[in-house]
Legacy VTK file of the C-alpha trace (Angstrom):
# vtk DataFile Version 3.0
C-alpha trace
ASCII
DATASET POLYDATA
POINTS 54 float
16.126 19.739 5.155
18.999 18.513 7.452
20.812 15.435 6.878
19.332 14.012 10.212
15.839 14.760 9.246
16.071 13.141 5.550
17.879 10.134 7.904
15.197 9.776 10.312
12.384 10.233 7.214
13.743 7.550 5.125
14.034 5.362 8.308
10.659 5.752 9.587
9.279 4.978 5.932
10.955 1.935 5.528
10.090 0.597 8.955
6.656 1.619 7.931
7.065 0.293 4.646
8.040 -3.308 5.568
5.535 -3.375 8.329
2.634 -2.630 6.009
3.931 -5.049 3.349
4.773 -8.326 5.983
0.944 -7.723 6.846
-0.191 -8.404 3.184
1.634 -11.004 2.465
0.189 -12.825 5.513
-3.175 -11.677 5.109
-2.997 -13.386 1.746
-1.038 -16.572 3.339
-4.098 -16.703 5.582
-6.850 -15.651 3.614
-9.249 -18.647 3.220
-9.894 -18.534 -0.375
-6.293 -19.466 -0.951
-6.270 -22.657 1.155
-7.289 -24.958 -1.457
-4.692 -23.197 -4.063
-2.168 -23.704 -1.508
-3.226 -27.011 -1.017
-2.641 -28.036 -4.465
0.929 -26.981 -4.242
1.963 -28.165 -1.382
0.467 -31.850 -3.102
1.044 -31.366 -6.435
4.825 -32.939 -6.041
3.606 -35.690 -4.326
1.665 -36.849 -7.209
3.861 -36.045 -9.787
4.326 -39.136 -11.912
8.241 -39.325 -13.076
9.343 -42.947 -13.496
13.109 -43.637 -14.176
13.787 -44.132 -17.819
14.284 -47.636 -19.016
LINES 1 55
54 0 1 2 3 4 5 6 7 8 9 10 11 12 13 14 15 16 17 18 19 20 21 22 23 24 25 26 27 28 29 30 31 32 33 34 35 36 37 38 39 40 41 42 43 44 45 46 47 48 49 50 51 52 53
């Protein structure tokens, strides 16, 4: 195995790699089961409740 080839393998596979894993993450992003979870968190610091101390 020439240096080239392990160059262009271990190019190929990360390309590949990073592809594959920017598709699951928005898959799950998208996925409707996680819009009310997502919901939550995007709300939950506008209810939080903090008061200044007196």
């Amino acid at each position: 195995m020439t240096h080239d080839t392990l160059v262009w393998f271990s190019k190929s596979f990360g390309l590949f790699y990073l592809l594959a894993l920017s598709i699951a993450v928005l898959v799950y992003a998208f996925w409707p089961s996680n819009k009310q979870r997502f919901d939550r968190a995007a709300d939950a610091i506008l209810h939080d409740e903090d008061k200044p101390c007196r």
